[in-house]
Backbone bond lengths (Angstrom), bond angles and torsions (degrees), N, CA, C in turn:
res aa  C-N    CA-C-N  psi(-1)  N-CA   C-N-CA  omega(-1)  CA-C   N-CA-C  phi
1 X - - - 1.447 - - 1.528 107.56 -
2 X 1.434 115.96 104.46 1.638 103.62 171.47 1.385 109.16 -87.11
3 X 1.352 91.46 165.25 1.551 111.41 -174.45 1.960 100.85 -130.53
4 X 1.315 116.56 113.69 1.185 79.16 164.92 1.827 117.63 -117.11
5 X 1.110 109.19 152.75 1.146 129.95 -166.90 1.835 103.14 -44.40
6 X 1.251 108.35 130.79 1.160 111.17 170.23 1.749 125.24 -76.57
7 X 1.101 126.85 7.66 1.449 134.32 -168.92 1.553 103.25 179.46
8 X 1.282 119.08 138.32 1.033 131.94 176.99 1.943 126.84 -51.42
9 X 1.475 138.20 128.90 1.203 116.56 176.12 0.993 138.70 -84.34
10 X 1.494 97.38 18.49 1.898 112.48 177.67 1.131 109.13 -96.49
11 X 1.595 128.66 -54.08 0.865 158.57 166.68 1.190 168.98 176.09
12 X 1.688 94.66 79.71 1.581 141.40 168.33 1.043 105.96 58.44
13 X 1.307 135.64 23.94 1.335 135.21 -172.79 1.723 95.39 -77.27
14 X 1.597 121.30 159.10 0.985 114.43 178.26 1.236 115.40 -91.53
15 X 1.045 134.07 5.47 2.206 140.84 -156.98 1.228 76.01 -105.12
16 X 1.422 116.69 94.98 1.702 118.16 146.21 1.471 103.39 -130.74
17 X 1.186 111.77 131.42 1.439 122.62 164.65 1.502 127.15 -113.38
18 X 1.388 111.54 175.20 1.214 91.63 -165.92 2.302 102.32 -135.80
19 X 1.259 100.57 149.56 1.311 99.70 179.82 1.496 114.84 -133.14
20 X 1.217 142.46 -179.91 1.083 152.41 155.21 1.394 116.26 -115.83
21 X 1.086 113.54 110.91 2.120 144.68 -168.21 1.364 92.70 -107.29
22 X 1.694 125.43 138.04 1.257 150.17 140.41 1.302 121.92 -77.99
23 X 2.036 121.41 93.13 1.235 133.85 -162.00 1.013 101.76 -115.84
24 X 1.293 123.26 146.93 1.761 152.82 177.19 1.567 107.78 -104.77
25 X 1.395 116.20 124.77 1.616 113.63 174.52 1.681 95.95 -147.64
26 X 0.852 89.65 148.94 2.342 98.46 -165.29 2.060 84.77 -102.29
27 X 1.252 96.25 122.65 1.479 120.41 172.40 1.479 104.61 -102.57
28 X 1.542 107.60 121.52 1.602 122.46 -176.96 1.563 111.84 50.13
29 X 0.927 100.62 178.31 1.808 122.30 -152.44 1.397 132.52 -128.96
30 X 1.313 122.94 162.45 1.619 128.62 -154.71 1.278 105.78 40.17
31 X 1.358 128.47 -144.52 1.562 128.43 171.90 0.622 114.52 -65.64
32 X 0.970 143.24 18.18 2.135 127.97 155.94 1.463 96.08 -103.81
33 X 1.528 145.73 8.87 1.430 112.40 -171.96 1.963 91.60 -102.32
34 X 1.591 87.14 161.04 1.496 93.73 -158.97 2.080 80.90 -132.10
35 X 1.542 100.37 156.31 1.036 122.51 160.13 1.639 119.93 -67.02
36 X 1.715 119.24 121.51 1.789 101.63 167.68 1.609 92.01 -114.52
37 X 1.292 78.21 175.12 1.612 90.81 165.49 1.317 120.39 -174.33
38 X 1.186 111.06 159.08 1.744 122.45 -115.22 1.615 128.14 -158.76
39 X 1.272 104.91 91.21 1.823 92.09 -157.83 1.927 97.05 -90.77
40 X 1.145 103.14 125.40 1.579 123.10 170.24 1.109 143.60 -121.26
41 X 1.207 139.77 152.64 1.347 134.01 -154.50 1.989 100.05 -81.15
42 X 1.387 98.22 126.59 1.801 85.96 174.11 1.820 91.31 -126.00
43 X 1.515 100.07 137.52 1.304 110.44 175.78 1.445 117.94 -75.11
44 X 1.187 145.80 -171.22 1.713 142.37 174.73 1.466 106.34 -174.08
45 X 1.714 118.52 122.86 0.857 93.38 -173.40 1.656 102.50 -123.11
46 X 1.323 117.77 137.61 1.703 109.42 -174.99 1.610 122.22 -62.00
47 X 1.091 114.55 -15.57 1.177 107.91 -164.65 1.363 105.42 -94.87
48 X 1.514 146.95 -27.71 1.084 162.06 179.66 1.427 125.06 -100.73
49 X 1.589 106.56 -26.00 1.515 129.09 166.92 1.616 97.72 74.58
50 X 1.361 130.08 19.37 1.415 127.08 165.36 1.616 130.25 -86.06
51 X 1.107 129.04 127.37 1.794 135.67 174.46 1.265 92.30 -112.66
52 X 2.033 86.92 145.22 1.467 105.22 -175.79 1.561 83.58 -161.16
53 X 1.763 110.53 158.42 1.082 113.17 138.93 1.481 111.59 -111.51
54 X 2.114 87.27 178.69 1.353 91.85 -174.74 1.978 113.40 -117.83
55 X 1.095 146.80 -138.97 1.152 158.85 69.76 1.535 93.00 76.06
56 X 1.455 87.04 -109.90 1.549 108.37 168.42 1.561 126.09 6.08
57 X 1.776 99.73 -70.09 0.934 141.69 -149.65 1.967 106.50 -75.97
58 X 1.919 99.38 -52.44 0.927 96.63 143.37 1.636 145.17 -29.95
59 X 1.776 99.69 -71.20 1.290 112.77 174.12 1.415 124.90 -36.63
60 X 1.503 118.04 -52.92 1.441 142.44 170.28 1.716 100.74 -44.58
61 X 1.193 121.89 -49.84 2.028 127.51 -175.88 1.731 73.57 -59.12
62 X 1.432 122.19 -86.65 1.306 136.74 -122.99 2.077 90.48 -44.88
63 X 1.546 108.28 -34.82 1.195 102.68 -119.41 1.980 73.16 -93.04
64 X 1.110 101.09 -23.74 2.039 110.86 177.07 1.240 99.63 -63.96
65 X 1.185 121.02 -42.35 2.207 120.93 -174.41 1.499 90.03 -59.98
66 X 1.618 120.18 -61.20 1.515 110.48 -166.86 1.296 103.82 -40.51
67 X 1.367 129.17 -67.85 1.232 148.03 -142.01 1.651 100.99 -65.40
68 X 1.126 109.57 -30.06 1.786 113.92 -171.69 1.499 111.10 -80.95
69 X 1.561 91.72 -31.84 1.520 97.25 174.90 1.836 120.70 -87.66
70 X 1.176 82.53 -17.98 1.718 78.48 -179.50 1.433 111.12 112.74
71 X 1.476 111.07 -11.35 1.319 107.94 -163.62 1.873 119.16 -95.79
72 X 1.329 141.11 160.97 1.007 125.77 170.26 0.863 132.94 -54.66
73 X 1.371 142.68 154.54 1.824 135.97 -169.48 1.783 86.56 -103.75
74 X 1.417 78.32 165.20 1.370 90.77 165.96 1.162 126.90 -56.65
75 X 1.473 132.68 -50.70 1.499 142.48 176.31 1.574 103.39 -49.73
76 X 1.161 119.41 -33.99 1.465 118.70 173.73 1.166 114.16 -65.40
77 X 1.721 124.23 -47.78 1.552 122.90 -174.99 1.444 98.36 -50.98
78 X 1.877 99.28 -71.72 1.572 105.45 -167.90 2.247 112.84 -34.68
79 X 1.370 87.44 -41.74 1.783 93.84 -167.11 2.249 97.87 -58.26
80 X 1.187 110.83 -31.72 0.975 119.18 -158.36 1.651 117.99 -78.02
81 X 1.251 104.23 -25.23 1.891 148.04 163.25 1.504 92.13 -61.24
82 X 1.029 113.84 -55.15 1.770 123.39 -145.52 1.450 108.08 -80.63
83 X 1.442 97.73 -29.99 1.573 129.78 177.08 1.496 111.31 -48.69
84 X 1.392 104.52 -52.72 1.283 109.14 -154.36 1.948 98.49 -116.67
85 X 1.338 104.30 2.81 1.278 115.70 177.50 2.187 112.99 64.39
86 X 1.483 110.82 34.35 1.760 123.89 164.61 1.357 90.30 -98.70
87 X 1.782 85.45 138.06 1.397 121.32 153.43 1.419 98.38 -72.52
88 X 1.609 112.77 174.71 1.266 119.52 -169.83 1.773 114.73 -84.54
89 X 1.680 96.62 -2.40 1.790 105.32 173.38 1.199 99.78 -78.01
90 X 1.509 126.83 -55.77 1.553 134.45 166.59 1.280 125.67 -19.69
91 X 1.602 113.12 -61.08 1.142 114.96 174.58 1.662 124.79 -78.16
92 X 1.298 101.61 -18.66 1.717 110.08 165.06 1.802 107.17 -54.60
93 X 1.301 82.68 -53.26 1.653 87.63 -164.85 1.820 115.41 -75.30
94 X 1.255 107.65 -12.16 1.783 119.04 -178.18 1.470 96.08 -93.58
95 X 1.465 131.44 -45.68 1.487 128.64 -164.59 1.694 102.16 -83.47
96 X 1.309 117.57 -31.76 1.345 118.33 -140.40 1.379 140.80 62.62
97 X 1.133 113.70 23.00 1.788 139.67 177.28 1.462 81.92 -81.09
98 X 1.454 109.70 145.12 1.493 112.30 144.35 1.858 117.87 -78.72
99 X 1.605 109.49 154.82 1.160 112.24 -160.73 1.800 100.02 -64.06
100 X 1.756 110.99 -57.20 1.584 79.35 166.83 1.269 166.26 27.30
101 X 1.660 99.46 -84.70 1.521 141.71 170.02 1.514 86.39 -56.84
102 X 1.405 120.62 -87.67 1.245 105.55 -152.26 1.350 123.67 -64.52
103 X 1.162 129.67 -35.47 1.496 137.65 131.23 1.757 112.04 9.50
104 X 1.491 98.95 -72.67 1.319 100.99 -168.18 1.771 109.60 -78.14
105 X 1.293 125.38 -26.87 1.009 134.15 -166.72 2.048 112.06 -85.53
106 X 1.881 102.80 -16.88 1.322 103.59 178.75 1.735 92.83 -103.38
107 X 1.308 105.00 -4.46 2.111 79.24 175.08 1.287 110.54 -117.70
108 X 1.848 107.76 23.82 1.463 99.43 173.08 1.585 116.63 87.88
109 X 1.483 130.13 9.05 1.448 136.54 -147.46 1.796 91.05 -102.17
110 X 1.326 96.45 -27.86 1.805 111.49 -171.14 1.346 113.77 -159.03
111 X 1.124 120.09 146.30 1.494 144.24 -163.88 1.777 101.59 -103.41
112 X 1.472 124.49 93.22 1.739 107.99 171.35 1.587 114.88 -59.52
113 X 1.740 93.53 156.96 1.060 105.16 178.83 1.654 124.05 -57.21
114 X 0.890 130.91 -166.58 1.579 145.89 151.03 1.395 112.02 -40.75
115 X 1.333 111.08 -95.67 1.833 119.42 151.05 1.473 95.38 -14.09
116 X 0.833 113.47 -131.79 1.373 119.51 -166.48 1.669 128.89 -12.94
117 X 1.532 116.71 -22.02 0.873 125.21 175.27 1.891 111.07 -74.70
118 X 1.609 97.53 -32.80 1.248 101.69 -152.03 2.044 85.65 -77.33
119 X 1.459 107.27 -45.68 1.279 103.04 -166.52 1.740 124.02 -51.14
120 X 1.547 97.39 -52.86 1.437 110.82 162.64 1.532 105.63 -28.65
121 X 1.461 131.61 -92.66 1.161 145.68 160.56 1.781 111.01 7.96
122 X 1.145 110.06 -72.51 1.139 134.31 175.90 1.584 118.45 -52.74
123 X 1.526 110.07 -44.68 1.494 125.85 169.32 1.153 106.53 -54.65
124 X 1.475 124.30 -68.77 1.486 118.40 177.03 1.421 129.97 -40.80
125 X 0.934 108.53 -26.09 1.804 114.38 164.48 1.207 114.58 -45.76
126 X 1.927 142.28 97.73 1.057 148.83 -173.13 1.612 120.28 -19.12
127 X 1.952 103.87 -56.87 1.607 95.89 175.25 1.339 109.34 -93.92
128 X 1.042 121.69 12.55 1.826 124.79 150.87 1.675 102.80 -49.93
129 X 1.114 90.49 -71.46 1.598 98.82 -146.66 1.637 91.25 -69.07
130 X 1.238 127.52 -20.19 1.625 135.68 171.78 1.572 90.33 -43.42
131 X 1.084 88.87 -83.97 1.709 110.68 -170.23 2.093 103.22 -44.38
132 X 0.863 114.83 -31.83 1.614 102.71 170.71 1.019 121.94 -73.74
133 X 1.454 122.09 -26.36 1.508 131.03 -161.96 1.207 95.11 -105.88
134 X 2.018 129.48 15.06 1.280 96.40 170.87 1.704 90.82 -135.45
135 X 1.542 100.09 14.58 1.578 107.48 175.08 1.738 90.25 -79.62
136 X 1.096 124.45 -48.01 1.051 144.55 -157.89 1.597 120.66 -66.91
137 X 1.441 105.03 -40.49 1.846 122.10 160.21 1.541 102.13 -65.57
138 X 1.532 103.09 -34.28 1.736 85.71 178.26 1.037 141.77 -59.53
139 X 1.640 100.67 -27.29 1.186 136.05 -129.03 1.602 99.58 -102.16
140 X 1.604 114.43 -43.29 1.074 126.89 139.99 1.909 137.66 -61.62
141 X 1.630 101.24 -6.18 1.574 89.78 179.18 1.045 105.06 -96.03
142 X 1.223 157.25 -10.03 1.706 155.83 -127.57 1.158 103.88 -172.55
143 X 1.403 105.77 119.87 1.882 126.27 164.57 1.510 83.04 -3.78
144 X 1.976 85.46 164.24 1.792 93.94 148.01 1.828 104.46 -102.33
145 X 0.857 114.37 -18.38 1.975 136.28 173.37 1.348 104.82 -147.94
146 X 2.152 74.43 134.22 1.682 92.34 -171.96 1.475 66.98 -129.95
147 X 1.928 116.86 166.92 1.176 135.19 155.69 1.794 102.36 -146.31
148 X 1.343 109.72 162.57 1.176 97.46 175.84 2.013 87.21 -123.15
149 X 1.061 115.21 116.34 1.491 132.79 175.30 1.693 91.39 -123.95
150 X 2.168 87.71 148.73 1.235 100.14 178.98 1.893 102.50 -95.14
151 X 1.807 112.93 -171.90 1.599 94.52 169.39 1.412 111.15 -48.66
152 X 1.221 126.86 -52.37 1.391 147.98 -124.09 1.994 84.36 -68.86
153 X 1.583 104.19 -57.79 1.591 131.53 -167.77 1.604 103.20 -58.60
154 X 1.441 109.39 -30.00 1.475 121.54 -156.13 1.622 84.51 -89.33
155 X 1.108 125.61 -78.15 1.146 135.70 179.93 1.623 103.51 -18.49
156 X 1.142 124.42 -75.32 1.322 131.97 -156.39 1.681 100.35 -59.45
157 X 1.228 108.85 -34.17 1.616 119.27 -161.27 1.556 86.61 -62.35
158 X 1.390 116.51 -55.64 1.837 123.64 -160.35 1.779 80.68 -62.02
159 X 0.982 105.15 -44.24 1.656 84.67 -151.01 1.687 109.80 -64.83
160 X 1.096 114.60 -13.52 1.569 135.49 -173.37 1.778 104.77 -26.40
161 X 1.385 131.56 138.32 1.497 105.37 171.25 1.893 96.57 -142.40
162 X 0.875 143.76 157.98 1.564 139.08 156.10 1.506 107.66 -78.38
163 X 1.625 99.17 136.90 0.917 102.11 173.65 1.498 129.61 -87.56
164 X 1.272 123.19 143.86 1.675 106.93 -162.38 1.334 106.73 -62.10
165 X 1.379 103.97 160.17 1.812 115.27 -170.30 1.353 108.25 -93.35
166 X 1.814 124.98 135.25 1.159 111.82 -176.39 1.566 119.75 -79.47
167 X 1.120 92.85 142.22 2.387 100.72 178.85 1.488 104.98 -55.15
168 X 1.390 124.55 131.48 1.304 112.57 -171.59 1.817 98.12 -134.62
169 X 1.303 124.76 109.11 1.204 130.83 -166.25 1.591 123.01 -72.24
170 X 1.191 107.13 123.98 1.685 101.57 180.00 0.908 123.27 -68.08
171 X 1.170 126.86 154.91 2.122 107.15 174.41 1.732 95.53 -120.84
């Protein structure tokens, strides 16, 4: 989604326009870093004669690293939420990710792992996500520990204490 800037960030002049530039940036290092490339919005502004990107532009890198790696972009997580109509507590609580995680992983803050890539992936699959949302009712209907103790059993359990640990000297 571009946005373009209403006033310049050099200085606020209003003549900003906007273009789309084909940019190269080398992702990771020694022999593993690889060339991407990347067409992005670059702003220009006449009155100051400065180009910049913004935001956007970022997003567009973030979303080429996913893609090189194999992994989902963000627009995919968020699209994948949207899918099934969860907020991002929803999906904390259906995947077992903390919300955080996904947090950081739909605004681009962090890239998931493999694992995680693969599961996500996998979640979206209609009777996937069936099957989570009813691991998940379970998960909420029933103790997490049940025992069946009598008073007598109950009693003893409360009374339970550790015994202190003995000091054992180093030499």
């Amino acid at each position: 989604m571009e946005h373009k800037p209403e006033c310049c960030d050099f200085c606020s002049s209003s003549g900003v326009s906007v273009r789309f530039e084909t940019q190269q940036f080398e992702y990771g290092g020694g022999d593993d870093a690889v060339l991407l490339t990347v067409d992005v919005p670059v702003y220009h502004c006449a009155a100051c004669d400065s180009s910049y990107t913004g935001e956007e532009a970022e997003d567009i890198r973030h979303a080429a690293v996913c893609r090189h790696l194999g992994r989902l972009t963000p627009e995919d997580i968020r699209a994948f939420r949207d899918q099934y109509s969860l907020t991002q507590s929803d999906m904390a609580d259906l995947t077992g990710h903390g919300i955080a995680s996904i947090k950081r992983w739909e605004t681009g803050n962090q890239i998931q792992n493999l694992a995680i890539d693969r599961y996500l992936r996998l979640a979206r699959i209609p009777q996937n996500i069936q099957l989570l949302k009813q691991m998940e009712s379970a998960r909420h209907s029933e103790p997490a520990f049940k025992t069946n103790l009598d008073a007598r059993q109950l009693q003893e359990s409360l009374d339970f204490k550790l015994r202190p640990s003995k000091q054992h000297k180093v030499a």
